[in-house]
C-alpha positions as CSV (number, residue, x, y, z in Angstrom):
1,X,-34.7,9.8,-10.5
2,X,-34.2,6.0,-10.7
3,X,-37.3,4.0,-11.4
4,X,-36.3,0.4,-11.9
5,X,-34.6,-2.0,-9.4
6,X,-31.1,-2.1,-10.8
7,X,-30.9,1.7,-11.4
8,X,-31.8,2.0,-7.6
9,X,-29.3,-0.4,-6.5
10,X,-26.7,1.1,-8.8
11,X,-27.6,4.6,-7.0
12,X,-26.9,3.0,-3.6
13,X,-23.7,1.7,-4.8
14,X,-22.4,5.3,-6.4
15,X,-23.2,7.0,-3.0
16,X,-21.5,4.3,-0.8
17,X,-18.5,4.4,-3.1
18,X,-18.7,7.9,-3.2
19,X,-18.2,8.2,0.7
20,X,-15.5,5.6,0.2
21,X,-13.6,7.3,-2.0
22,X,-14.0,10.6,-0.5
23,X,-12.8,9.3,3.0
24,X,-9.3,8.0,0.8
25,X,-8.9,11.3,-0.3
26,X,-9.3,13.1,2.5
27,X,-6.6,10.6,4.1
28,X,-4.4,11.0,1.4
29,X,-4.7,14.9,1.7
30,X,-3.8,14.5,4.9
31,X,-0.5,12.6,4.6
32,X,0.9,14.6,1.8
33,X,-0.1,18.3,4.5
34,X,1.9,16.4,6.9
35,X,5.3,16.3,4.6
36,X,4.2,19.9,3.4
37,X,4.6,20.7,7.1
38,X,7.7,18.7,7.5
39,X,9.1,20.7,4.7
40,X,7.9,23.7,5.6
41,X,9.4,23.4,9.5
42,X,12.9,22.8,7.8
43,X,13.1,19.1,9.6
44,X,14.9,16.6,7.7
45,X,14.5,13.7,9.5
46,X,10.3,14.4,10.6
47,X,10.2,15.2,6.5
48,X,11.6,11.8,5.5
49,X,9.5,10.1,8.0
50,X,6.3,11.7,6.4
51,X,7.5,11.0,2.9
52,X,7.9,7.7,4.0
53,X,4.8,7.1,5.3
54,X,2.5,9.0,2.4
55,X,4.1,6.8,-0.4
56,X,2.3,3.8,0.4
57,X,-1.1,5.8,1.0
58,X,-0.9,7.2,-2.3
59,X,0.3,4.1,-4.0
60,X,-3.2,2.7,-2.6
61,X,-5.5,5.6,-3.6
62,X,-3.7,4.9,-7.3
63,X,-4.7,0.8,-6.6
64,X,-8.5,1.7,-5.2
65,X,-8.8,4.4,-8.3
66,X,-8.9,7.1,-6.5
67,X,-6.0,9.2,-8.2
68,X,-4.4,8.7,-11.3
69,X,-0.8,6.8,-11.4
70,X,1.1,10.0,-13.8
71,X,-0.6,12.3,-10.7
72,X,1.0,10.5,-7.9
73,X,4.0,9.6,-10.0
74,X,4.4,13.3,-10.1
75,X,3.6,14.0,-6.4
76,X,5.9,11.4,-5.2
77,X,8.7,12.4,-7.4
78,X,8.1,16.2,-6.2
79,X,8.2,15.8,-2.9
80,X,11.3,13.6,-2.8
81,X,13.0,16.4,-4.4
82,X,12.4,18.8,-1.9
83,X,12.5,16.5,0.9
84,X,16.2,16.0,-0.5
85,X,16.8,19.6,-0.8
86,X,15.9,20.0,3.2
87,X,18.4,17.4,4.0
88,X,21.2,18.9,2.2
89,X,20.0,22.4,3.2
């Protein structure tokens, strides 16, 4: 349990962060179902769209430290590969 001022204060700031960071997530999560949907439904152009839109969410969460750059490096790079492979298909 904190006793002195600054660990209390520091304890309010890890909680409020915490909610912060879990909301981004959650967002993020959000933006990469709705390409896995896209994908999944076998539309190229509502796939692109999504792709579209999630890389800049993601590209944030990496900014605010959310996620690690080599994780949504990877996540990017993945789902551009199968969103291509739905628009040649």
């Amino acid at each position: 349990m904190a006793n002195t001022a600054q660990s209390k204060k520091r304890a309010r700031q890890s909680e409020a962060r915490y909610a912060v960071n879990k909301a981004r997530r959650s967002r993020i999560r959000t933006f990469l179902r709705k390409v896995e949907e896209a994908i999944a439904s076998g539309d190229a152009e509502v796939a692109a769209a999504a792709l579209k839109a999630a890389q800049p969410e993601l590209a944030r969460g990496v900014s605010k430290g959310v996620l690690h750059k080599n994780t949504v490096s990877r996540k990017i790079s993945r789902l551009a590969s199968r969103v291509k492979a739905v628009v040649k298909a």
